[in-house]
NUPA-948845 format. One record per residue (C-alpha): x, y, z. Coordinates in nm, 4 decimals, padded with zeros to 6 digits. Layout:
X; Y; Z $
...
***
This chain:
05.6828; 02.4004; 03.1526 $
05.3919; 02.5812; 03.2910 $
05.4949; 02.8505; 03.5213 $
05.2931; 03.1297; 03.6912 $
05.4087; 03.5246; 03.7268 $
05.3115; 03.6881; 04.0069 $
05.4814; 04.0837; 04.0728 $
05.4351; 04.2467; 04.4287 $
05.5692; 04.5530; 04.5553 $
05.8116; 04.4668; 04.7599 $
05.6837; 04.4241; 05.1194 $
05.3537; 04.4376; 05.0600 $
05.0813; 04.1243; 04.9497 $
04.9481; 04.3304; 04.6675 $
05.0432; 04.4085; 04.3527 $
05.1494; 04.7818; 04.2253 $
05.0138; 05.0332; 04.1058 $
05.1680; 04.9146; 03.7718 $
04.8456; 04.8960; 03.5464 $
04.5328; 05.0420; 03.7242 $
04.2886; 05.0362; 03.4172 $
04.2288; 04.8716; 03.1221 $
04.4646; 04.9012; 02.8760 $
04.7761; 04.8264; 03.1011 $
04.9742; 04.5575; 03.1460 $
04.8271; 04.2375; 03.2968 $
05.0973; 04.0716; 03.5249 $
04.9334; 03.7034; 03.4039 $
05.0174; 03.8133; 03.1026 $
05.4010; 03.7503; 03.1951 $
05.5920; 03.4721; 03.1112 $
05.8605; 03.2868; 02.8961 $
05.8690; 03.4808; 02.5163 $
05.6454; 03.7496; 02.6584 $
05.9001; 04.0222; 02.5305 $
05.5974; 04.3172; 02.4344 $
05.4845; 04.2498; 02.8296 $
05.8066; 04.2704; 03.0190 $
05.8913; 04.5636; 02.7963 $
05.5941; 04.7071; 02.9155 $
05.6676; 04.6442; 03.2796 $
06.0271; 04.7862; 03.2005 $
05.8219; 05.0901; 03.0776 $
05.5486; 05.0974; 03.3764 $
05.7917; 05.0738; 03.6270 $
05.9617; 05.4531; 03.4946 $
05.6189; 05.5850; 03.4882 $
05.5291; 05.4773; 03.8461 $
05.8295; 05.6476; 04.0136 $
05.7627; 05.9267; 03.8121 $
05.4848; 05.9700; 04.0371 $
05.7048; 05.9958; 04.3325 $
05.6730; 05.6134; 04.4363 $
05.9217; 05.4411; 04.6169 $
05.9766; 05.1783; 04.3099 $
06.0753; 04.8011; 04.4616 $
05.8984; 04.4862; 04.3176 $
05.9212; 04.1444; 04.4004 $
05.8775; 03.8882; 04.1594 $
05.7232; 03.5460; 04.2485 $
05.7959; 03.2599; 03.9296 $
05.5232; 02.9704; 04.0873 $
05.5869; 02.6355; 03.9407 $
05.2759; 02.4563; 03.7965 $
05.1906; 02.0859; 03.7382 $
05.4816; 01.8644; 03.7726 $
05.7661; 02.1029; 03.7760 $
06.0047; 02.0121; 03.9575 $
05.8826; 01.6679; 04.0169 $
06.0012; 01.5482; 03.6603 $
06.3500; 01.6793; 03.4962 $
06.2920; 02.0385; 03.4783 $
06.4129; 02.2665; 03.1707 $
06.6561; 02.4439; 03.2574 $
06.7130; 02.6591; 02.9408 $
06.2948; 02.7765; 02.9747 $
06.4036; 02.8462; 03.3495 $
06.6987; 03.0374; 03.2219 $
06.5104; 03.2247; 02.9684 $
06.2651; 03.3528; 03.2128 $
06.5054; 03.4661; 03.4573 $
06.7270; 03.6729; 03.2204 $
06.4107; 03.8032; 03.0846 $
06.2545; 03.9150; 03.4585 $
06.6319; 04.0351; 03.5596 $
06.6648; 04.2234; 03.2571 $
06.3014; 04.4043; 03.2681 $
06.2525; 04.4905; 03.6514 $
06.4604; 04.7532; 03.7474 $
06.6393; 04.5272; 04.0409 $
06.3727; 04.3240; 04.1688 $
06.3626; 04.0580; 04.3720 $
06.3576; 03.6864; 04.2339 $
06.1622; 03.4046; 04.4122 $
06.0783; 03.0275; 04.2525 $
05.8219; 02.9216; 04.4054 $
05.6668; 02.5464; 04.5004 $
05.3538; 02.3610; 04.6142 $
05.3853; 02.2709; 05.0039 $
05.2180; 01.9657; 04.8625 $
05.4915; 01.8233; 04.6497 $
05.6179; 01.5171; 04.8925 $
05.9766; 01.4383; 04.9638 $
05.8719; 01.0773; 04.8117 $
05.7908; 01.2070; 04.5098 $
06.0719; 01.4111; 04.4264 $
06.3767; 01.0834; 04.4965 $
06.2083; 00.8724; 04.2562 $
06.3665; 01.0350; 03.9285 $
06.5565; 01.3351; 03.7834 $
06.7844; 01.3702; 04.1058 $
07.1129; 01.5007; 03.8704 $
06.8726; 01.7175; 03.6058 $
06.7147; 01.8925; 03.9037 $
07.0622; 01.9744; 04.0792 $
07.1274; 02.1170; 03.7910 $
06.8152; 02.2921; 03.7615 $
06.8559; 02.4794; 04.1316 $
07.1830; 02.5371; 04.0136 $
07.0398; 02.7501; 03.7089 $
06.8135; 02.9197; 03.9577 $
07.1369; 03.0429; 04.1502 $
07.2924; 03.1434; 03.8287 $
06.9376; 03.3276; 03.7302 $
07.0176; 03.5369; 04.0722 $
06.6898; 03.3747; 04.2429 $
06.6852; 03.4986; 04.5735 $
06.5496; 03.2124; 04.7395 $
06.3072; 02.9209; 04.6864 $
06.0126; 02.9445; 04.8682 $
05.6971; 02.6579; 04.9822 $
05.3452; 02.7821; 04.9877 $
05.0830; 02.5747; 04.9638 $
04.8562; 02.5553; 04.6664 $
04.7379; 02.3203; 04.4098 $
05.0073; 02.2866; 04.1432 $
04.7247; 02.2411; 03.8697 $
04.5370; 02.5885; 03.9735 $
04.6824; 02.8940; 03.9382 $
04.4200; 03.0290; 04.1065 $
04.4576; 02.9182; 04.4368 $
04.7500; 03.1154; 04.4979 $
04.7366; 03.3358; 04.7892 $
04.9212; 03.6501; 04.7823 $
04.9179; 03.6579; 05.1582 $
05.0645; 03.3200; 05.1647 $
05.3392; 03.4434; 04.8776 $
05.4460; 03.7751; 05.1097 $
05.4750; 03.5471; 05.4465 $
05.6889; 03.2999; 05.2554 $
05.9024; 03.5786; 05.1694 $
05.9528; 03.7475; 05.5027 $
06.0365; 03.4436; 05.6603 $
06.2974; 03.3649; 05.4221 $
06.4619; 03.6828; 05.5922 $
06.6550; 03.5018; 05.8646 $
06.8164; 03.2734; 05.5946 $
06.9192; 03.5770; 05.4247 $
07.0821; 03.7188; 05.6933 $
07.2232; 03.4159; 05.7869 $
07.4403; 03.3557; 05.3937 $
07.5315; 03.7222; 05.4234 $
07.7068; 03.6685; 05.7603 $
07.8487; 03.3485; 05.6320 $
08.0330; 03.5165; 05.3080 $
08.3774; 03.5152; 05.4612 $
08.3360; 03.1468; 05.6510 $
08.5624; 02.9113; 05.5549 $
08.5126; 02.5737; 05.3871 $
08.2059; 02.4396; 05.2685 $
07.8295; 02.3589; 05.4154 $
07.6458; 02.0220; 05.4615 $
07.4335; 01.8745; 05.6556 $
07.3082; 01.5984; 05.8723 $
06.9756; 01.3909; 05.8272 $
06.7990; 01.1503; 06.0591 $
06.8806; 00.8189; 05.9349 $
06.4410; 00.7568; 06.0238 $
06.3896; 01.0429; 05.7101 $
06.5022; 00.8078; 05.4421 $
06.3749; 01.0326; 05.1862 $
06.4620; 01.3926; 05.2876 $
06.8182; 01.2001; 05.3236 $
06.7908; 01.0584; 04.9600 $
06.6878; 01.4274; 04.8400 $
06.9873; 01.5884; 05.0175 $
07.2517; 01.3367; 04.9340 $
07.4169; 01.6021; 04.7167 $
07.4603; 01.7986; 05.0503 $
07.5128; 01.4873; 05.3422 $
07.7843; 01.4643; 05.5700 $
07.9810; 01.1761; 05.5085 $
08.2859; 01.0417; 05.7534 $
08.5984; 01.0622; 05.5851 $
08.9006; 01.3476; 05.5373 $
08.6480; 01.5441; 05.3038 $
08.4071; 01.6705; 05.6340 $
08.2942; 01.9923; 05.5734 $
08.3585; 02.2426; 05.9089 $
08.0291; 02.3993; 05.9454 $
07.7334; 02.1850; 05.9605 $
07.3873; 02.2081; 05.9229 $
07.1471; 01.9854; 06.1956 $
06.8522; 01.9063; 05.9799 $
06.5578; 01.8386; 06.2598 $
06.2356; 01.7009; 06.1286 $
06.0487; 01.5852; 06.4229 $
05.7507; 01.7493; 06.6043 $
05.8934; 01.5242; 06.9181 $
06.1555; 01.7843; 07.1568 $
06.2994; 01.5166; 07.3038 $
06.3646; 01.3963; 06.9604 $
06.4959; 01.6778; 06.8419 $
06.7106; 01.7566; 07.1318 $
06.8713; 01.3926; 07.1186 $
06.9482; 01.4275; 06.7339 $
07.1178; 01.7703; 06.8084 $
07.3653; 01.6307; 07.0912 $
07.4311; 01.3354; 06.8611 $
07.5397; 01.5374; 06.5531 $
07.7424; 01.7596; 06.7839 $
07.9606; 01.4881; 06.9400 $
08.0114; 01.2816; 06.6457 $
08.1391; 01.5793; 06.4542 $
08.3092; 01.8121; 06.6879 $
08.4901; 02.1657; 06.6256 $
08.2181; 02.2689; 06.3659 $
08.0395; 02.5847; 06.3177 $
07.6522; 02.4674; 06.3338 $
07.3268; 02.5768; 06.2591 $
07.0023; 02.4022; 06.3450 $
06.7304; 02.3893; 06.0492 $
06.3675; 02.2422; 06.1069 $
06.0841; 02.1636; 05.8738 $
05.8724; 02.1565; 06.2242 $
05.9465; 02.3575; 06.4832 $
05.9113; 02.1504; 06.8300 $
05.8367; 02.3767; 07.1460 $
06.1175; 02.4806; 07.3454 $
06.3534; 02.4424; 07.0205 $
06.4452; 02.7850; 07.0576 $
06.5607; 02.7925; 07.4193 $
06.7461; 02.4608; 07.4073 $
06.9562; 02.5858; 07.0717 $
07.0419; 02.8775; 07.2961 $
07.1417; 02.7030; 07.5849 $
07.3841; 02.4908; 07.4083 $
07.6077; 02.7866; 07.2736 $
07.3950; 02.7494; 06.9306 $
07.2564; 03.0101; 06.6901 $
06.8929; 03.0235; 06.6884 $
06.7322; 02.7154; 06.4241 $
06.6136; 02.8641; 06.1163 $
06.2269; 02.7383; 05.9724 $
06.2023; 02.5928; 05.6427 $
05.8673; 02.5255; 05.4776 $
05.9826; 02.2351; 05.2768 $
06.2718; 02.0022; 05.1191 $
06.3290; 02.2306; 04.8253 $
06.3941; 02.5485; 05.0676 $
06.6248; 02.3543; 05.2524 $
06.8415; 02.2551; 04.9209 $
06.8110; 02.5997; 04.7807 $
06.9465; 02.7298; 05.1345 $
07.2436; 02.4450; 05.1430 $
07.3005; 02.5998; 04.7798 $
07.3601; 02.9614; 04.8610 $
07.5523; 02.8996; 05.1997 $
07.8292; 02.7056; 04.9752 $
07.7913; 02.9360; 04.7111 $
07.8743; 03.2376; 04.9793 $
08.1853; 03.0264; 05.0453 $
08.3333; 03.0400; 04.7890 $
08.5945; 03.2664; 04.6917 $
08.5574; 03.4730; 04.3723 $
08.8181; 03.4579; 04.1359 $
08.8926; 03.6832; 03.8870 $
09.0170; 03.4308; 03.6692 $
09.3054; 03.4312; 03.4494 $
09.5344; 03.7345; 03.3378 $
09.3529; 03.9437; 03.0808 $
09.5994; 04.2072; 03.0392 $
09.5980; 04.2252; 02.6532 $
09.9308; 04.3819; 02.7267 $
09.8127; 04.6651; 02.9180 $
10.0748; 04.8058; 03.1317 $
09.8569; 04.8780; 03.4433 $
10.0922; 04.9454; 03.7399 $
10.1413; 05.3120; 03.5686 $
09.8929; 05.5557; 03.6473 $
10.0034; 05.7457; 03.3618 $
10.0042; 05.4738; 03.1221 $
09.6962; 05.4898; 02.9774 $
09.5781; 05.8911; 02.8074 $
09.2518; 05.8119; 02.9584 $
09.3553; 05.8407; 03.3088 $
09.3889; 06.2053; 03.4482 $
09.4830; 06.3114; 03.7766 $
09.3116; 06.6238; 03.9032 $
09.3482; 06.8721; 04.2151 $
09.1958; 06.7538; 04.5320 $
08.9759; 07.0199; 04.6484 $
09.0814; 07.2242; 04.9351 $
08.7461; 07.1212; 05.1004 $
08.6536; 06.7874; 04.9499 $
08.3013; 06.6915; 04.9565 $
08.4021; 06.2509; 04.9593 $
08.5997; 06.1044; 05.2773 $
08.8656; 05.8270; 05.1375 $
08.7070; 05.5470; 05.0933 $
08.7567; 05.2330; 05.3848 $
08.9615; 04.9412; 05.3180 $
08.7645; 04.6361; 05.3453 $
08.4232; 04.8134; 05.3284 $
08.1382; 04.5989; 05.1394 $
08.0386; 04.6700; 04.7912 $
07.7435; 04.8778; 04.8467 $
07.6246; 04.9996; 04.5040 $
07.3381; 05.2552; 04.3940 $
07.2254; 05.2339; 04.0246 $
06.9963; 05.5297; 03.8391 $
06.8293; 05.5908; 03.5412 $
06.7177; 05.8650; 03.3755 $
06.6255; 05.7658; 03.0245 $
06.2436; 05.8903; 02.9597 $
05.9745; 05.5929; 02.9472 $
05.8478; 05.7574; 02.6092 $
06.2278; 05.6089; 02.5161 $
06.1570; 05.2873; 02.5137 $
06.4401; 05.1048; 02.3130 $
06.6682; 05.3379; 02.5756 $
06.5075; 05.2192; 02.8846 $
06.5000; 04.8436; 02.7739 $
06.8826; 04.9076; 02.6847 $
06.9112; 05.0543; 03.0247 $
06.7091; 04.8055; 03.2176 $
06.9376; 04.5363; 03.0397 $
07.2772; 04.6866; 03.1444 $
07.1146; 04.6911; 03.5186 $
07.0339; 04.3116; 03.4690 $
07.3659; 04.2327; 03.3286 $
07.5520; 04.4234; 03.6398 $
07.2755; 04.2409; 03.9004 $
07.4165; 03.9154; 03.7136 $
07.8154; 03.9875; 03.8037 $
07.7080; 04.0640; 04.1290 $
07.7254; 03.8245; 04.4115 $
07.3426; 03.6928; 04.5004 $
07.2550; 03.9004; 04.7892 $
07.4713; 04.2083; 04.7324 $
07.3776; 04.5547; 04.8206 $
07.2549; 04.7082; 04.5247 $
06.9451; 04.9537; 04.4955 $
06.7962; 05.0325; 04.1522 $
06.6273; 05.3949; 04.1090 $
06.4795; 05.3808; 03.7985 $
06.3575; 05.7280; 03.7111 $
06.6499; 05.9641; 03.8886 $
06.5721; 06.3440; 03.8998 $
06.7959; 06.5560; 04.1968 $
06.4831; 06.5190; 04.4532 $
06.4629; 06.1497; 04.3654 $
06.8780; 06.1350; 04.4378 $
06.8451; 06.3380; 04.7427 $
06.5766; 06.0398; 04.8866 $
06.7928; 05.7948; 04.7451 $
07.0617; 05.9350; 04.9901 $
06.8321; 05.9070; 05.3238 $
06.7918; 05.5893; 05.2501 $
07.1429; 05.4806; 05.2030 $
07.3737; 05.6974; 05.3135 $
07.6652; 05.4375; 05.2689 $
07.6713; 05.3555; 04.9085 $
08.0496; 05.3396; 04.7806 $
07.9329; 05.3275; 04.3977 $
07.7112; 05.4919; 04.2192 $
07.6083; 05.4134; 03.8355 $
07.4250; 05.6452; 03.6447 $
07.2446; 05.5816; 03.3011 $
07.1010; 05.8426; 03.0914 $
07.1566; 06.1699; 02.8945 $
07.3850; 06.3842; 02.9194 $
07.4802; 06.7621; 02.8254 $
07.9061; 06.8226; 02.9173 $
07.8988; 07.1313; 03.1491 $
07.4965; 07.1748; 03.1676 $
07.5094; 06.8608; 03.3448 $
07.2655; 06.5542; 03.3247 $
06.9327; 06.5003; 03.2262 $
06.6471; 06.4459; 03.4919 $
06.4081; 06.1981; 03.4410 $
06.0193; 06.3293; 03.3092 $
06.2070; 06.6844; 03.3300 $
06.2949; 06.9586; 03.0696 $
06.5605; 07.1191; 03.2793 $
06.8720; 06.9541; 03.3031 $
07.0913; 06.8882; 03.6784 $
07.4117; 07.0945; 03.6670 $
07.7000; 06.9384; 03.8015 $
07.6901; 07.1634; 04.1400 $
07.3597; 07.0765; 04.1532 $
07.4393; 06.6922; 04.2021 $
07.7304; 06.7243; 04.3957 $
07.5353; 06.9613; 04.6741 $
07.3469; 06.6583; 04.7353 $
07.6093; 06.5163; 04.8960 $
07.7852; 06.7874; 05.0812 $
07.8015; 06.7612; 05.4655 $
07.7240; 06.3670; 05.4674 $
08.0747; 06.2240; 05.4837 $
08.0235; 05.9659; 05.1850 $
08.2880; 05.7318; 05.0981 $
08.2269; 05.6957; 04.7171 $
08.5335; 05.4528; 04.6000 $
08.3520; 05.4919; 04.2106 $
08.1304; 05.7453; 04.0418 $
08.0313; 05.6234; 03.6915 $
07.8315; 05.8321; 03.4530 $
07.7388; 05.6457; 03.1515 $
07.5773; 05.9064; 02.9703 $
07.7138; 06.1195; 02.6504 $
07.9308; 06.4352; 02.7020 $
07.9968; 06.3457; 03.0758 $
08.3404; 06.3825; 03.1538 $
08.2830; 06.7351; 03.3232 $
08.0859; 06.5446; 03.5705 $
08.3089; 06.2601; 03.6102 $
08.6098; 06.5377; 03.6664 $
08.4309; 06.7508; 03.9140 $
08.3592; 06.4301; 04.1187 $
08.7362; 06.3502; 04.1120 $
08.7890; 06.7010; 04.2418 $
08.5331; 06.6556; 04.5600 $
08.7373; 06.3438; 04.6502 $
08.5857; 06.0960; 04.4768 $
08.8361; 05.7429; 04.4210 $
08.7807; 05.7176; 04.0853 $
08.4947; 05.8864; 03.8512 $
08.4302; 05.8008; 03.4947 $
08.3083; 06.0085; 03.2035 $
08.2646; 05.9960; 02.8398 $
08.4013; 06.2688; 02.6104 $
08.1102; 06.2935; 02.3370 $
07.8551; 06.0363; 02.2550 $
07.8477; 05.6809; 02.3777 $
07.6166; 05.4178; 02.2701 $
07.4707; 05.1468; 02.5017 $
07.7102; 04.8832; 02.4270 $
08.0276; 05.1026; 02.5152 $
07.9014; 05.2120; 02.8298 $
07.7805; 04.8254; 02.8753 $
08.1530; 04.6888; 02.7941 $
08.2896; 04.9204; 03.0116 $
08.0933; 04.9281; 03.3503 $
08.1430; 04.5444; 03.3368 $
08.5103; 04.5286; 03.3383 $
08.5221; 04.7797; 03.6271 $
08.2404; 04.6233; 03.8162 $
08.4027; 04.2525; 03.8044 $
08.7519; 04.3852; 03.8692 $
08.5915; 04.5548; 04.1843 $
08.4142; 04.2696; 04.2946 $
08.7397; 04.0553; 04.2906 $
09.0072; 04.2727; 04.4191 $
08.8359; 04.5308; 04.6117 $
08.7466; 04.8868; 04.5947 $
09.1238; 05.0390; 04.5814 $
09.1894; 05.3414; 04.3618 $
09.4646; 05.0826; 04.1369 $
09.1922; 04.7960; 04.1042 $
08.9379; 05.0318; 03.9921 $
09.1298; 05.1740; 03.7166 $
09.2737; 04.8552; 03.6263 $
08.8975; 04.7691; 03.5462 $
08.8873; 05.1195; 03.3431 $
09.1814; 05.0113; 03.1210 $
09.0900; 04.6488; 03.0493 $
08.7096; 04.7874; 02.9945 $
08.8723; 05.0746; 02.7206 $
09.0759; 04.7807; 02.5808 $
08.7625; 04.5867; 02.5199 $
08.6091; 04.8762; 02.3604 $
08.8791; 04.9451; 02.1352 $
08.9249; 04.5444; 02.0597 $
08.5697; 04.5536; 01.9122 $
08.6625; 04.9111; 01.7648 $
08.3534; 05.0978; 01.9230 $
08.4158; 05.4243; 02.0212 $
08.2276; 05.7136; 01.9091 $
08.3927; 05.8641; 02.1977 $
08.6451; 05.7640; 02.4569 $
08.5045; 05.6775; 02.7846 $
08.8119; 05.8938; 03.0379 $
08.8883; 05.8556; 03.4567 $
08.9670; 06.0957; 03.6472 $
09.1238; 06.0523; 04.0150 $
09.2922; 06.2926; 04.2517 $
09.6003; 06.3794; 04.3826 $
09.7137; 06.2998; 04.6990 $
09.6982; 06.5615; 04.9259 $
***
């Protein structure tokens, strides 16, 4: 399938600074099997904040020909994903589609292979699905401009799932029976009458007619009473706005096309659902012990600790960094990798910012621009009591150093995890300040380890919450993984404090 690459800073209709000359990466050049490329970007992206950039792309995969009007492949789509995830450094995913695909087009064949094709995009953490319009056969008539409005205006929608993550019960909507064919493309997602109604409904309103619009929007609401509802229109009618308001109604949200509209039905029942951590994967761990486990220290609270305790019910907020030298290549793609894996356990649409090239400046501006992040993930080198290595720099950050930055600011940090070689001291003195839980390693520790490791923790987090027991349940089940697959050059150790 032919499919078109397109990498913008994020917020902005041009591309970065990435490759200014000849010689540097091409972003055409990206694509399915492009590994030397996206390595390169991996690479680029570490030299660019090196410069002091604010690093954030935005990645746009444009769908050419007749993709998705036939079955689409869904293991190329997959492919591409985990290879843009993996290489990016956190950005943002967008599919893309011609505004000139018709809705008659896409009900004549494929229905079930392309469910199961958005459904890969979901998995593939794609942000959203966006319509622009351009001819599917030319490349070339893709408008940047028309790329970065798409993508703002998909910003109400996003606010709109986040909201929606703690609704109950599913999402689907309801069609004018007159649009025959946006009906036959949403049938995965129509209301039906029966005991299986869904309680939160979604209007669709395709009509430039207000009248029209207004009638279809008291219909829906007194056949199906009690709901939660949201209007959604492919054309806006004047005065939609205002009337939406007037009858107790959030405002409608625009869609540029069908396949925005089914990607958006995706991720609002996807948002509904509750995670589950799956069955019990003790291995035979005793973790309601604190002791239980000679990996697990409690330390001293400081008599003036730098961390608040962290709030119950707070939203994962998480800050990744890297400090692994772009001159390191096999490093940063191993890196770069373990921030795509994490991004993939992560619920689509969580709070996560990526700083790929982390020196104590870079971690200070980090900080003024979230100053609520409850974990923090660090890759990179590290020297026990001489502290960690700064990225581009000879002169490594001391402990003190790192934890100055965040003196005074009354950060809740439920996690601190270094995965870098000889970083215990770090992870201890973190403990010490009031950190929930911090996690070191005693000597060296190879990608994998740290890999094996930060996943447990992260999934356990992500499932039961950010409490000092769930987190170093994680720890225990992530060391029992390790040891299960016997790698450990070095033990990875958590340290907590006492209660005062």
């Amino acid at each position: 399938m032919a499919r078109h690459v397109i990498v913008l800073e994020e917020g902005s209709h041009d591309p970065p600074a990435l490759w200014p000359g000849a010689g540097e990466l091409d972003p055409a050049s990206l694509g399915e099997g492009q590994e030397s490329a996206w390595a390169k970007l991996c690479r680029q992206v570490i030299v660019w904040a090196q410069t002091g950039a604010k690093v954030s792309l935005e990645i746009f995969i444009c769908l050419l020909g007749d993709e998705p009007v036939v079955p689409p492949d869904r293991s190329s789509l997959a492919s591409l994903l985990r290879q843009a995830r993996n290489c990016s450094w956190g950005a943002r995913l967008f599919l893309v589609a011609s505004g000139r695909i018709r809705a008659e087009k896409l009900v004549r064949r494929g229905k079930e292979s392309r469910e199961l094709w958005m459904r890969t995009a979901l998995e593939g953490k794609v942000l959203d699905f966006l319509q622009v319009d351009y001819d599917p056969r030319k490349p070339e008539t893709i408008k940047l401009e028309d790329l970065r409005g798409a993508a703002d205006d998909s910003g109400p929608r996003q606010r709109w799932i986040a909201v929606q993550s703690g609704t109950d019960g599913g999402w689907r909507c309801v069609v004018d029976s007159e649009q025959r064919n946006l009906q036959s493309f949403l049938s995965v997602w129509l209301q039906v009458p029966g005991p299986e109604q869904a309680p939160n409904l979604l209007i669709v309103v395709d009509d430039l007619r207000p009248a029209k619009q207004r009638a279809m929007i008291l219909r829906t609401c007194k056949r199906y009473p009690g709901r939660q509802y949201l209007v959604a229109t492919l054309q806006p009618a004047p005065g939609l706005l205002d009337f939406c308001l007037s009858q107790g109604l959030p405002a409608p949200v625009e869609l540029r096309g069908p396949f925005e509209l089914w990607y958006f039905l995706l991720r609002l029942n996807e948002r509904s659902r509750p995670r589950q951590l799956g069955p019990a994967r003790e291995y035979g761990l005793d973790t309601s012990d604190p002791a239980s486990n000679g990996h697990v220290h409690e330390v001293a609270l400081d008599r003036i600790p730098v961390f608040h305790p962290h709030a119950n019910g707070a939203p994962l907020s998480i800050v990744i960094t890297n400090a692994f030298d772009p001159n390191e290549l096999a490093q940063c793609l191993e890196a770069a990798r373990d921030v795509g894996l994490f991004l993939e356990r992560c619920p689509l649409g969580s709070r996560v910012l990526v700083e790929p090239a982390l020196t104590l400046r870079r971690l200070f501006q980090v900080m003024e621009r979230w100053t609520d992040f409850n974990v923090w993930v660090h890759l990179g080198h590290g020297y026990g009591a001489k502290g960690l290595k700064q990225a581009g720099q000879d002169r490594p950050v001391t402990p003190r150093e790192i934890l100055r930055c965040f003196r005074g600011r009354g950060q809740r940090v439920a996690l601190a995890m270094f995965l870098a070689c000889r970083s215990s001291p770090m992870a201890a003195l973190f403990a010490r300040a009031g950190a929930g839980v911090a996690i070191g390693f005693e000597d060296k520790v190879d990608s994998d380890m740290g890999r094996e490791l930060a996943v447990e923790v992260l999934e356990v987090m992500l499932a039961e919450g950010m409490g000092q027991d769930a987190v170093l349940r994680g720890f225990r089940l992530g060391c029992n993984r390790i040891e299960l697959q016997e790698q450990h050059p070095s033990w990875p150790v958590a340290f907590y404090p006492r209660p005062a």
